[in-house]
C-alpha positions in Angstrom: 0.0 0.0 0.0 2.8 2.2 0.8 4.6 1.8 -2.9 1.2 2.2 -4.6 1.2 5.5 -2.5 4.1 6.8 -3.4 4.1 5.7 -6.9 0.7 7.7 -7.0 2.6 11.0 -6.1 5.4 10.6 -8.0 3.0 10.9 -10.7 1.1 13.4 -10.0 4.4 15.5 -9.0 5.6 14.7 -12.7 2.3 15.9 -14.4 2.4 19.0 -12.3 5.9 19.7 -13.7 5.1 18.6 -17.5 2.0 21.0 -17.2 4.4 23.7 -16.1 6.4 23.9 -18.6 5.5 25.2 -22.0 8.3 23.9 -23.6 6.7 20.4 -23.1 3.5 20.9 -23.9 4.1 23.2 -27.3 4.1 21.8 -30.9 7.2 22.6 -32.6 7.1 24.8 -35.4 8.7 22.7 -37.5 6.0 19.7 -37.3 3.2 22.1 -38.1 5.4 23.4 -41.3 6.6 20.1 -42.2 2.9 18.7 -42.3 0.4 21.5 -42.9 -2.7 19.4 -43.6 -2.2 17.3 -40.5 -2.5 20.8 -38.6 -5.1 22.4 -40.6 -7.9 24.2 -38.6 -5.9 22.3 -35.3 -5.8 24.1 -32.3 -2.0 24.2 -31.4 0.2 25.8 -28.9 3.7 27.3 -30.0 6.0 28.6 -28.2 9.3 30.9 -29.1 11.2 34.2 -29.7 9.2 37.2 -31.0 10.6 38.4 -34.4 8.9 40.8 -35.7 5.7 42.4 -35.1 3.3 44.2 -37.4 0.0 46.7 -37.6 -1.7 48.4 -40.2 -5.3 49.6 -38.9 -7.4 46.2 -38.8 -4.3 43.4 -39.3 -1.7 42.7 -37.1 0.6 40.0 -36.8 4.0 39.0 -35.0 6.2 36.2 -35.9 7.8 33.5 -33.4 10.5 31.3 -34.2 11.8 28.8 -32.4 14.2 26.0 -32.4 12.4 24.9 -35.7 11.3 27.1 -37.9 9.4 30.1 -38.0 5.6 31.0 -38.4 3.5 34.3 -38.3 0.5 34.6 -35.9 -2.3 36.8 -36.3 -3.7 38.3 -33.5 -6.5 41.0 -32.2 -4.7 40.7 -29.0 -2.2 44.1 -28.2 1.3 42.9 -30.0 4.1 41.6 -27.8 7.8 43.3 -28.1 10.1 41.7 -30.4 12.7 39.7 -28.4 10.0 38.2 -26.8 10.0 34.9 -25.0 6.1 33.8 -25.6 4.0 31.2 -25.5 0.6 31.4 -27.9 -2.5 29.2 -28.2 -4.3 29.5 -31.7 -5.9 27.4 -34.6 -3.3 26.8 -37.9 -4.9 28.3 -40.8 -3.2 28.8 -44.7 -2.9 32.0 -45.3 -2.7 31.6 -49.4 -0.9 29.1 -52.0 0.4 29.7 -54.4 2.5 26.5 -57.0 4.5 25.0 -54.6 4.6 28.0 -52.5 2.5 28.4 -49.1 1.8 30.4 -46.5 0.8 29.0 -42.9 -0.4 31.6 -40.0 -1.7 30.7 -36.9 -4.6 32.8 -35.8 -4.6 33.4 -32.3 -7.3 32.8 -29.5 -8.9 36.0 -28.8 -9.8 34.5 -25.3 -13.0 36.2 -25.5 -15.7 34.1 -24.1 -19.0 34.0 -26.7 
């Protein structure tokens, strides 16, 4: 009874530390670029370095890039600094394609409850 005990919070000591850190629990960019159909209207977490960051009245966008690659997330959220470490949740959406050529974005969760 006493190794099922600690067994049992070990575990839950582990999951609290997975759920922690972001780094764990993000998609790399990479995968989602590598395999764009597989992510498609998916609801994915990234997380990474902030870029660059853009507005022009109605669109604004920033771009993260981690370890893998790069992607650009569109956001009605205010924009983060550049150099920023951040983590974003938000469904993978294709932007345009054109030939071979293709852009992915990831629009991010307003958080706005409907």
């Amino acid at each position: 009874m006493k190794k099922t005990a600690k067994c049992l919070i070990v575990l839950v000591t582990m999951l609290l530390f997975l759920a922690g850190c972001d780094s764990f629990l993000s998609t790399p960019i990479g995968k989602i670029l590598e395999n764009p159909r597989k992510y498609a209207d998916r609801s994915v977490t990234i997380s990474g370095e902030v870029t660059e960051v853009f507005s022009l009245m109605v669109v604004r966008y920033f771009v993260i890039k981690d370890k893998t690659g790069q992607i650009a997330v569109v956001t009605d959220k205010p924009l983060p600094r550049k150099g920023t470490e951040i983590t974003v949740h938000g469904m993978v959406k294709e932007a345009f394609s054109m030939g071979d050529q293709q852009l992915l974005v990831l629009v991010e969760d307003s958080g706005k409850k409907e």
